[in-house]
C-alpha atoms as one frame of an Amber mdcrd trajectory, in Angstrom:
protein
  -3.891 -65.574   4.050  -4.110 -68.475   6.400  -5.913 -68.384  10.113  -3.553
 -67.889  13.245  -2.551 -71.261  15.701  -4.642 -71.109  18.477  -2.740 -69.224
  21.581  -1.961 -69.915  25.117  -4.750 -69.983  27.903  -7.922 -70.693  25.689
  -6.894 -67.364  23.623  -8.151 -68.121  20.200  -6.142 -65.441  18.053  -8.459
 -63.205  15.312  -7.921 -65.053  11.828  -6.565 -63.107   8.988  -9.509 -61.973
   6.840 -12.375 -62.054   9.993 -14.709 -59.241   9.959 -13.568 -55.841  11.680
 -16.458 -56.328  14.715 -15.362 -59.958  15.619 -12.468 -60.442  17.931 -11.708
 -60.172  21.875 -13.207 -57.516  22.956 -11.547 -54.459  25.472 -13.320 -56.257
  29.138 -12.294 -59.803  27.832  -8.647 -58.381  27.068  -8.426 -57.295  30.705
 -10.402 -60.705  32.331  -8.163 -62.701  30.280  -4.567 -61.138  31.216  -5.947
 -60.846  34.593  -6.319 -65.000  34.821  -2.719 -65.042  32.991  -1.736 -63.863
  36.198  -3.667 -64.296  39.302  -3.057 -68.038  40.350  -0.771 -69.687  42.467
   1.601 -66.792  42.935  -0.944 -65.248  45.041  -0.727 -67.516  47.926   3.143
 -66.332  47.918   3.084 -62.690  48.694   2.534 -62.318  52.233   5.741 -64.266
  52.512   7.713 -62.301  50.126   6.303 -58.930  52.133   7.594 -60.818  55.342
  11.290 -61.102  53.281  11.140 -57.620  52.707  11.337 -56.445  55.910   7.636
 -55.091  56.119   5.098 -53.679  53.477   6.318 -50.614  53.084   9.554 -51.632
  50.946   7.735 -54.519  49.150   4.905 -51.619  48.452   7.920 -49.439  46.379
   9.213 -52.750  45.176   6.270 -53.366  43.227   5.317 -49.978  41.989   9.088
 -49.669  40.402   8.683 -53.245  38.842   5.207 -52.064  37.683   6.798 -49.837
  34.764   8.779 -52.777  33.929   5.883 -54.918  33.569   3.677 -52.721  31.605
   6.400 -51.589  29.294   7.505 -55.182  28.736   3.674 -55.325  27.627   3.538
 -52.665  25.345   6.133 -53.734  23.545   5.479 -57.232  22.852   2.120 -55.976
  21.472   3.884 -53.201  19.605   6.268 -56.451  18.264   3.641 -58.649  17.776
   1.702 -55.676  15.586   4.570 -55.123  13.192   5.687 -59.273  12.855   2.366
 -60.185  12.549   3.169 -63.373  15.047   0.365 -64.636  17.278   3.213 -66.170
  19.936   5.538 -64.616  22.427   7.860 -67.300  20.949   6.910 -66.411  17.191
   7.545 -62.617  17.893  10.820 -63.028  19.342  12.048 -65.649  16.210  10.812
 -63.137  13.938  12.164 -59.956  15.281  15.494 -61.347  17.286  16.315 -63.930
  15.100  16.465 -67.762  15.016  18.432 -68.355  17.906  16.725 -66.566  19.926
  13.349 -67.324  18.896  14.694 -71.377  20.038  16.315 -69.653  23.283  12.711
 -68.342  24.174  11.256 -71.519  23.100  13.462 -73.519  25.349  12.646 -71.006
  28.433   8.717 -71.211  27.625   8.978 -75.039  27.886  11.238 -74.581  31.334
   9.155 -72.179  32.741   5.541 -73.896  32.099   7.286 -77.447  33.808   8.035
 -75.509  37.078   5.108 -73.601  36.669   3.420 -77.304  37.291   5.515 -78.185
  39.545   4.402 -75.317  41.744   0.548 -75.570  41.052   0.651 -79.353  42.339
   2.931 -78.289  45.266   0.201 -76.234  46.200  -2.518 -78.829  45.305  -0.518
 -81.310  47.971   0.077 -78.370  51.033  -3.954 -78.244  50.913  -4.769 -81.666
  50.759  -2.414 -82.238  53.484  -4.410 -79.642  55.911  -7.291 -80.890  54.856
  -6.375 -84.821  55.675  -5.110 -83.288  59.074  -8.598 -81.556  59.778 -10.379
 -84.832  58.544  -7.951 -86.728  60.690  -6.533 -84.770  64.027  -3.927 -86.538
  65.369  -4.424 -86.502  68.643  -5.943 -88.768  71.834  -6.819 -88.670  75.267
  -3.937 -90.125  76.351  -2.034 -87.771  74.389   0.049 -89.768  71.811  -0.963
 -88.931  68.355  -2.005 -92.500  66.016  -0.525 -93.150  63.328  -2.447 -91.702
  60.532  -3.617 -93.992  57.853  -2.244 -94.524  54.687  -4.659 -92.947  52.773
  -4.087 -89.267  54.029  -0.789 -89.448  53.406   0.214 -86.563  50.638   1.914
 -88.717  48.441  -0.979 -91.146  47.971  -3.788 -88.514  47.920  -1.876 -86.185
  45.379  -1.234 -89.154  43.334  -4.729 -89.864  43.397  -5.948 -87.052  42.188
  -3.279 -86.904  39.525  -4.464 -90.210  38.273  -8.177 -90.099  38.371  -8.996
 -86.057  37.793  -6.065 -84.180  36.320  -4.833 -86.936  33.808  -8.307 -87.104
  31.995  -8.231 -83.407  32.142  -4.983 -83.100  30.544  -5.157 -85.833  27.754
  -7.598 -84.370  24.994  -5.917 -82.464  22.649  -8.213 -79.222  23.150  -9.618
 -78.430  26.412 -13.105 -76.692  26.001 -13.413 -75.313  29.703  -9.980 -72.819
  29.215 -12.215 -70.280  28.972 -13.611 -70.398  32.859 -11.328 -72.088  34.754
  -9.512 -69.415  35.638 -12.321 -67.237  36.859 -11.950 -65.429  40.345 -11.437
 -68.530  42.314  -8.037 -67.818  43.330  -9.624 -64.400  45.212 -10.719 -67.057
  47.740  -7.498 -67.044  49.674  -8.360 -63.199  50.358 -11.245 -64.253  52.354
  -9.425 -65.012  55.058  -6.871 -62.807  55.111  -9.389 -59.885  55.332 -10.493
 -60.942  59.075  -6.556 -60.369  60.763  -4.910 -58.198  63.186  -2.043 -56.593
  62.853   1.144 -57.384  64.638   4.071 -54.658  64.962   5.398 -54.635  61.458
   9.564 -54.642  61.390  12.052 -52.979  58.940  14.624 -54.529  56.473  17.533
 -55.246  57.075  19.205 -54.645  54.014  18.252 -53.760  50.316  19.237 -57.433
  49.593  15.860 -58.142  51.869  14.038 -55.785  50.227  14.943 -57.039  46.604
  14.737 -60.932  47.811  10.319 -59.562  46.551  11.484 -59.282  42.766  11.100
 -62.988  42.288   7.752 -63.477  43.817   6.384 -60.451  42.057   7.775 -61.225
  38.630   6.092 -65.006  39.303   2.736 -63.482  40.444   2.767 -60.735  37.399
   3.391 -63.118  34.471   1.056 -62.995  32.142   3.583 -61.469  28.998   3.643
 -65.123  27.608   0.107 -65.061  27.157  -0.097 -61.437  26.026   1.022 -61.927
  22.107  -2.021 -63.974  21.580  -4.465 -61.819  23.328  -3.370 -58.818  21.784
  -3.605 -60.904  18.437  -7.231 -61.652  19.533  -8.229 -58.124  20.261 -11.225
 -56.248  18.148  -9.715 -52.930  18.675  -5.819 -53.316  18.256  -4.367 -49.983
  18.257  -1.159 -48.855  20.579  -2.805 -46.822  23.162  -6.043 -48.894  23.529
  -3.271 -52.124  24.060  -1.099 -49.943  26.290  -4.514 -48.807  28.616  -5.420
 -52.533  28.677  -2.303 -53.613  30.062  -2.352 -50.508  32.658  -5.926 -51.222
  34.197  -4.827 -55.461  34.121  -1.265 -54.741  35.893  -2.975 -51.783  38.216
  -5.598 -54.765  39.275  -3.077 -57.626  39.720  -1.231 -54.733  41.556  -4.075
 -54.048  43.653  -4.670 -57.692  44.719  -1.681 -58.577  45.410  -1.025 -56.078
  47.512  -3.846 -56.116  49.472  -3.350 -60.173  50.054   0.287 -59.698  50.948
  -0.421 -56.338  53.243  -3.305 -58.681  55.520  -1.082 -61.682  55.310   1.862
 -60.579  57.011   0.136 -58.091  59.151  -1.480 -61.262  60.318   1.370 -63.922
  60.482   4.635 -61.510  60.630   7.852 -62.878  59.538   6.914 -66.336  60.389
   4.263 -66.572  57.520   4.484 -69.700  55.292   5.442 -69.432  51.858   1.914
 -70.651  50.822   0.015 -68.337  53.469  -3.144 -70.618  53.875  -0.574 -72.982
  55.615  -0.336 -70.668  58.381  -4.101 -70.613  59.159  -5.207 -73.680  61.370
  -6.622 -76.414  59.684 -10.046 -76.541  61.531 -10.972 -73.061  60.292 -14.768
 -73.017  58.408 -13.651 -69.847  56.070 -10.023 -71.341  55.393 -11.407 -74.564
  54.685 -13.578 -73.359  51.853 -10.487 -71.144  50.463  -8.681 -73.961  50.408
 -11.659 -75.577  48.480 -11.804 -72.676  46.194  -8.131 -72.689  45.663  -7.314
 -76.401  45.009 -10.468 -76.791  42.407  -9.142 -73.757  40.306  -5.711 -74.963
  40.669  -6.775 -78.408  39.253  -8.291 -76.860  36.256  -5.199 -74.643  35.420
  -2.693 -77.514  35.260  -4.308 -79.466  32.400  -4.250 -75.625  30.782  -0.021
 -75.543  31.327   0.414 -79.397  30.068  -1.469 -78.237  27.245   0.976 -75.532
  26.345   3.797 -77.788  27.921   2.704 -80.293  24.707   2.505 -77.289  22.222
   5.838 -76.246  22.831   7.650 -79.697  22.996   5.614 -79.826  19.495   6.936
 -77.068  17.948  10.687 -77.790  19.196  10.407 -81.718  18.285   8.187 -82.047
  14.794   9.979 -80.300  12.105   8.411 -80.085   8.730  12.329 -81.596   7.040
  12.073 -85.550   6.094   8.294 -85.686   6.405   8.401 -85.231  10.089   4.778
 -83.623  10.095   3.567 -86.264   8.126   4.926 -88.462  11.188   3.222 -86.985
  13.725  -0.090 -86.814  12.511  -0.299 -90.146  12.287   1.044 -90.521  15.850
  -0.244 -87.507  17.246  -2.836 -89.545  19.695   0.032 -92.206  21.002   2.749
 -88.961  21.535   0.006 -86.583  23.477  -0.647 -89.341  25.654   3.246 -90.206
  26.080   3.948 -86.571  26.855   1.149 -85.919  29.137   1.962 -89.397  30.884
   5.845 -88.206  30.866   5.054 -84.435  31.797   2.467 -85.777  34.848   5.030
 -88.115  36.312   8.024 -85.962  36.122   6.311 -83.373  38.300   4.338 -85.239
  40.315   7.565 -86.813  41.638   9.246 -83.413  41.580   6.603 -81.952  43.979
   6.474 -84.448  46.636   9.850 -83.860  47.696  10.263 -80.391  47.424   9.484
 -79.259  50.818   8.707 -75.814  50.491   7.180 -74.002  47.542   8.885 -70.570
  48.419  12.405 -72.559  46.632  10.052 -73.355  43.464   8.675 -69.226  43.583
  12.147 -68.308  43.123  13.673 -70.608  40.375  10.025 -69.902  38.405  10.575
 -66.415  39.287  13.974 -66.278  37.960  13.081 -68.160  34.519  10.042 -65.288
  34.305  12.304 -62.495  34.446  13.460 -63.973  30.893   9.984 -63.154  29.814
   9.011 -59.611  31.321  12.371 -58.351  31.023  15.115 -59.415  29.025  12.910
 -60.965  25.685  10.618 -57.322  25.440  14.211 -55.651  25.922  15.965 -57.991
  22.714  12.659 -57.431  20.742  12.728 -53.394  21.434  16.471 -53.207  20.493
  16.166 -55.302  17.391  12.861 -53.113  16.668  15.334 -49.845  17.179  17.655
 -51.712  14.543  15.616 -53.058  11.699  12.450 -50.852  11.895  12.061 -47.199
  10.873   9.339 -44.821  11.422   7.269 -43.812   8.596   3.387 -43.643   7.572
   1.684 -46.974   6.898   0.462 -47.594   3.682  -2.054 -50.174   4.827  -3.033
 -52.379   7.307  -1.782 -55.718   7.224  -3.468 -58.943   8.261  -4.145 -59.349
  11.877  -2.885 -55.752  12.885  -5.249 -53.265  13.644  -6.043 -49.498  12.840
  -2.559 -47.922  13.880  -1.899 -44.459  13.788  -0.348 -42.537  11.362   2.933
 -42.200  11.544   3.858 -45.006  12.870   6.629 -47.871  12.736   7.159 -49.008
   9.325   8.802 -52.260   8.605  11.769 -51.968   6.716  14.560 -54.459   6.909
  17.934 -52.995   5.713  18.650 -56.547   3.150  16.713 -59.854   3.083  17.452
 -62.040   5.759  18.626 -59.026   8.738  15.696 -59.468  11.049  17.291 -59.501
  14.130  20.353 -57.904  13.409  21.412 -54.702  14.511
């Protein structure tokens, strides 16, 4: 029995064969799908509350997606148990089929370029409020200079492209996965905690109040990452998976709504898309969330190139005609290629995208694919090729299930997938 591909994130999945006590344990699950999905999407939700028409309707919004989201959980891990996969991609091949399995593959890759394309969008609105408090522009005689050329967005974001992220990105396995995700994104709460609150005002239709789905669906994904933690975990049984996923989504919930409640009680319906761009630039607590927020950001992007590359990998080096053979000898001179190609290609993407709330929606959109539709195919194919019946053991990787419990049983060689 062979050990499991690294996962997504820093998740290093349990290999087949490891003793019973080693493996993720039940606080790391939660830690780990909680930096899945706290990042960038977090800056968002005051905006998307301001969309809504008020917190109220985002509030029920987000408590009816929440069974959504944790059922979409529990049954990727329930799919992930019973395929013995340790990728959301690998699950959905093996239980959907194929076609699907490259479908999801082709999504993953979509969704982790935009996903960079948002987390450098972000990177450039706080670099550009902290040029401006660097630099005011303003005189005595009242006509602003000209600011200089170096606090210009496009040559300060390129900069730190260049000289920080690249290296960051390049090497094939990045050591720090494990803490660059910690609470730093909690930062932007900081300020949003010291606010008043302005009268709040009432949607204006349910196409308002639904306009939050795409915002919450990018600020709850963490299902991509979720095969390979629950492939990780010590203890892997149904109901201690489906509590983990409960306590992670009740936290993001938590969080979220807390950050979006103070945000537009403070800003209204004119909040920004990215919230700290509503607070003024000369601001001692919003400076250092802005700190805060742009190093964490920095260390999550070389985090999403690296799955970026793992995907394109998996789509592009096929075992047929010695391929593999191919590119292990060029492995170095393609990572560096991609990574060069993957930088510039967003890089260029965020500096003219003008406002990160249009990049929330497409990623929120391609995310949907993820937390709704795949966990849907996999739990209908499941319903199709799967009967229930008593284990007779456990299998490699899956943990002490219950008894009865889903038995895989495919009807004829070859039917996984089929209904």
């Amino acid at each position: 029995c062979t050990g499991r591909a690294p996962g997504p994130r820093g998740v290093q999945p349990r290999p087949c064969g490891s003793p019973a006590g080693a493996g993720l344990s039940s606080a790391g699950a939660v830690f780990i799908l909680l930096k899945s999905a706290l990042g960038a999407g977090l800056l968002s939700f005051p905006w998307a509350f301001g969309r809504a028409g008020g917190a109220a309707p985002a509030l029920l919004v987000e408590l009816g997606s929440l069974v959504f989201l944790v059922s979409g959980l529990a049954v990727l891990g329930y799919a992930a148990a019973l395929s013995a996969q340790p990728t959301y991609q690998g699950v959905v091949r093996a239980v959907c089929g194929a076609a699907a399995g490259k479908l999801c593959e082709v999504c993953f890759l979509l969704n982790l370029f935009m996903i960079s394309v948002a987390l450098l969008r972000v990177v450039g609105d706080q670099l550009e409020k902290l040029c401006d408090y660097l630099y005011p522009n303003g005189t005595l005689s009242g006509v602003p200079p000209p600011p200089p050329w170096y606090v210009d967005q496009r040559f300060t974001l390129s900069a730190l492209c260049i000289f920080v992220i690249f290296p960051l990105s390049v090497p094939r396995e990045i050591g720090f996965q494990k803490y660059s995700r910690s609470p730093l994104p909690l930062g932007v709460s900081c300020p949003l905690l010291c606010t008043s609150s302005p009268p709040c005002h009432r949607a204006s239709s349910w196409a308002s109040i639904f306009s939050v789905i795409p915002t919450i669906c990018f600020g709850f994904q963490c299902h991509e990452a979720c095969v390979a933690i629950y492939s990780s975990m010590r203890n892997q049984s149904f109901s201690h998976w489906v509590a983990v996923s409960v306590l992670s989504m009740l936290v993001c919930l938590l969080i979220y709504s807390l950050t979006g409640i103070y945000g537009y009680l403070t800003f209204g319906e004119a909040v920004a898309s990215d919230v700290l761009m509503s607070y003024p630039g000369n601001d001692p607590v919003v400076i250092v969330a802005r700190l805060l927020f742009g190093v964490s950001i920095v260390t999550i992007y070389p985090i999403v190139v690296l799955l970026g590359r793992s995907v394109v990998w998996d789509l592009w080096a096929t075992p047929k005609h010695g391929a593999a053979a191919v590119f292990e000898a060029h492995e170095r001179r393609s990572r560096v290629a991609l990574t060069v190609a993957w930088m510039a290609a967003t890089l260029a993407i965020a500096l003219f995208v003008p406002d990160i709330g249009k990049v929330i929606e497409l990623i929120g959109g391609i995310s949907a694919f993820f937390i709704f539709i795949f966990p849907g195919l996999c739990l209908v194919c499941m319903t199709g090729t799967w009967t229930l019946g008593p284990r007779a053991g456990i299998g490699c990787g899956q943990g002490p299930w219950g008894s009865p419990w889903p038995r895989w049983e495919p009807h004829e060689e070859g039917d996984l997938g089929h209904l």
